[in-house]
N, C-alpha and C positions, 0 to 999 in steps of 0.2 A: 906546312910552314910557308911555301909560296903562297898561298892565298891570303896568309897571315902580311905578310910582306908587301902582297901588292894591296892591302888595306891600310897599311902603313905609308905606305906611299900617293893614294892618292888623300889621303890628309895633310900630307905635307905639303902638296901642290896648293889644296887649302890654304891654309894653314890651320889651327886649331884652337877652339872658343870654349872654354867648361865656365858655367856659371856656377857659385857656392853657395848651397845653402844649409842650413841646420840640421844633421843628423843625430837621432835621439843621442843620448847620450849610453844609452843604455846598450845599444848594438857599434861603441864605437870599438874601432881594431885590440886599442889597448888603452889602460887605465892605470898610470904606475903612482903608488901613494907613499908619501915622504916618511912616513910612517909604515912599518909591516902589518902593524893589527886593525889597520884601516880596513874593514869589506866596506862593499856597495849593498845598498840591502835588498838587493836581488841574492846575494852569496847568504843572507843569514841562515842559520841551519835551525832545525826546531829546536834543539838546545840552545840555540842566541837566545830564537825569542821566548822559550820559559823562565832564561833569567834575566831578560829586560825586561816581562813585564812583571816579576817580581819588584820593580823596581816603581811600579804603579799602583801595588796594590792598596796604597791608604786611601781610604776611601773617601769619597764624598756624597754631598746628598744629588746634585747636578752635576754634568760638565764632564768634559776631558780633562784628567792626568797624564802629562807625556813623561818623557824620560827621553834625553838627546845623548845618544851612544858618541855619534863626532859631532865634531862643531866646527865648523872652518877649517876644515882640514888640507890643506894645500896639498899636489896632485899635478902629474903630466899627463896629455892623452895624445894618443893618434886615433885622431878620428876616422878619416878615408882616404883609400886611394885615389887620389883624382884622375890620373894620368897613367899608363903603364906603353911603354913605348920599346919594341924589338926591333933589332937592325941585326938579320944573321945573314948579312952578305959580306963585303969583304972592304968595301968602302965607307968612312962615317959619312952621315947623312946631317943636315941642319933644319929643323924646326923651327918656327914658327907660333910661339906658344902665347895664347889669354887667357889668362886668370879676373874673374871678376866675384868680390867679398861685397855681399849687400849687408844694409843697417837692418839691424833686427835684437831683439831682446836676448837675451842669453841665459837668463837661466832657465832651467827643467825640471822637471818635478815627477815623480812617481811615487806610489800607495801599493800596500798590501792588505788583506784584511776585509774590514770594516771601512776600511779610512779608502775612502775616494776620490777620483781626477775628475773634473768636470771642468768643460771648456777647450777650445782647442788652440794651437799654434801656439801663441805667446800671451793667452788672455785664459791659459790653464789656469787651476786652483784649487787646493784642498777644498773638497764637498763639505759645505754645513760649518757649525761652526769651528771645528778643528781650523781650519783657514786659519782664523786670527789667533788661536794658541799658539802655534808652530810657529807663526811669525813674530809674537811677543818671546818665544824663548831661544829664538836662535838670529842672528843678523846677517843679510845677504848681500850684496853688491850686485846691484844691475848692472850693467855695462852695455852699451852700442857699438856696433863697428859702424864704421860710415861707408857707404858705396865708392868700390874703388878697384879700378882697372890697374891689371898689369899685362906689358906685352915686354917678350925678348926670347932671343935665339939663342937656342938648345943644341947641342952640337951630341950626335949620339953614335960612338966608337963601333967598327967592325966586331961583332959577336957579344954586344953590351946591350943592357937593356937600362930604360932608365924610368925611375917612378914619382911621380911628385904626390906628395901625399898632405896635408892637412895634420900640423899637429898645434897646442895649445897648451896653457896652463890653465889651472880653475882650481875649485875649494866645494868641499861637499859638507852637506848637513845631512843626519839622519838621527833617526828613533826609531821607538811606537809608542801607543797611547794607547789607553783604557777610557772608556766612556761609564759613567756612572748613573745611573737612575733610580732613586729613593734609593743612597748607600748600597745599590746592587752592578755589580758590573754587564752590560749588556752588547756592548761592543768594543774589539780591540784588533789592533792592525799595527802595521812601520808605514814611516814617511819618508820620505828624499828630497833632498833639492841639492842642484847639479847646477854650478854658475861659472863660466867661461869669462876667465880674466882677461889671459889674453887669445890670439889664435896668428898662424901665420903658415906659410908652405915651405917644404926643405923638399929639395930634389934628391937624388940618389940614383948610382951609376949602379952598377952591377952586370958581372959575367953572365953570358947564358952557359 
């Protein structure tokens, strides 16, 4: 705990800079959906998907058949911890804290399946032609944050600890889809898209 302490302290002499940027959405701390029967479709279980793609089976001679399980689903998350900060001496201590939010796209996307991600960062996209189905049957909000600095002092109590964490709202899409070739099914998979409405930081005190 002293070596914990004296790391603690010579950041303070610092003071202290975290830059933000996009973590999947998939490894964020927590995902709470306004709705209960909301999963993400990483959670769907094989019984999800035998009876959503029940939901696909009319066939065609070409093309995908999706089936959108949510649609706009509104949703909190906490993303990450940014900060975690120990004072087990006997005196509070004041910091010194930077936050800085860069401009960047915000929504996310993940496949299972057949159905594929190709491309990286913010220039992802469903593989082939599923792309343009998924985006004809469901509607998403892009949004930007603009580049922006925050500074100010932290004051952290004898035997408290304190966390600044990253949380947000957003709205999730998901399905799957059956691909058809001459009236025959030859490939099927789920899709996601994960879009960040808003985003912001809450601090939090707590006892050790």
């Amino acid at each position: 705990m002293k070596k914990l302490l004296l790391l603690v302290l010579f950041f303070m002499s610092l003071g202290l800079f975290v830059g933000v940027s996009a973590e999947e959405y998939t490894n964020y701390q927590e995902i709470i959906f306004e709705e209960d029967d909301v999963e993400l479709l990483k959670d769907f279980s094989s019984s999800d998907y035998k009876k959503y793609y029940k939901k696909t089976k009319k066939r065609k001679m070409f093309g995908w058949r999706l089936h959108v399980v949510n649609k706009n689903e509104p949703l909190e998350f906490i993303a990450e911890t940014k900060i975690k900060i120990f004072n087990d001496g006997t005196t509070p201590i004041t910091y010194k804290i930077g936050l800085e939010s860069k401009e960047e796209t915000k929504t996310q996307i993940s496949a299972t399946g057949s159905i594929k991600v190709s491309g990286s960062g913010s220039n992802k996209k469903f593989k082939g032609s599923v792309d343009a189905n998924i985006k004809a049957s469901i509607s998403t909000t892009k949004t930007q944050t603009n580049k922006e600095n925050f500074n100010f002092n932290i004051m952290v109590d004898p035997l408290t600890y304190v966390s600044i964490v990253t949380r947000g709202t957003g709205e999730i899409n998901n399905g799957v889809g059956s691909y058809y070739f001459f009236w025959g099914r030859t490939k099927k998979g789920g899709w996601e898209t994960f879009t960040v409405m808003t985003e912001y930081y809450e601090i939090i005190k707590s006892k050790i």
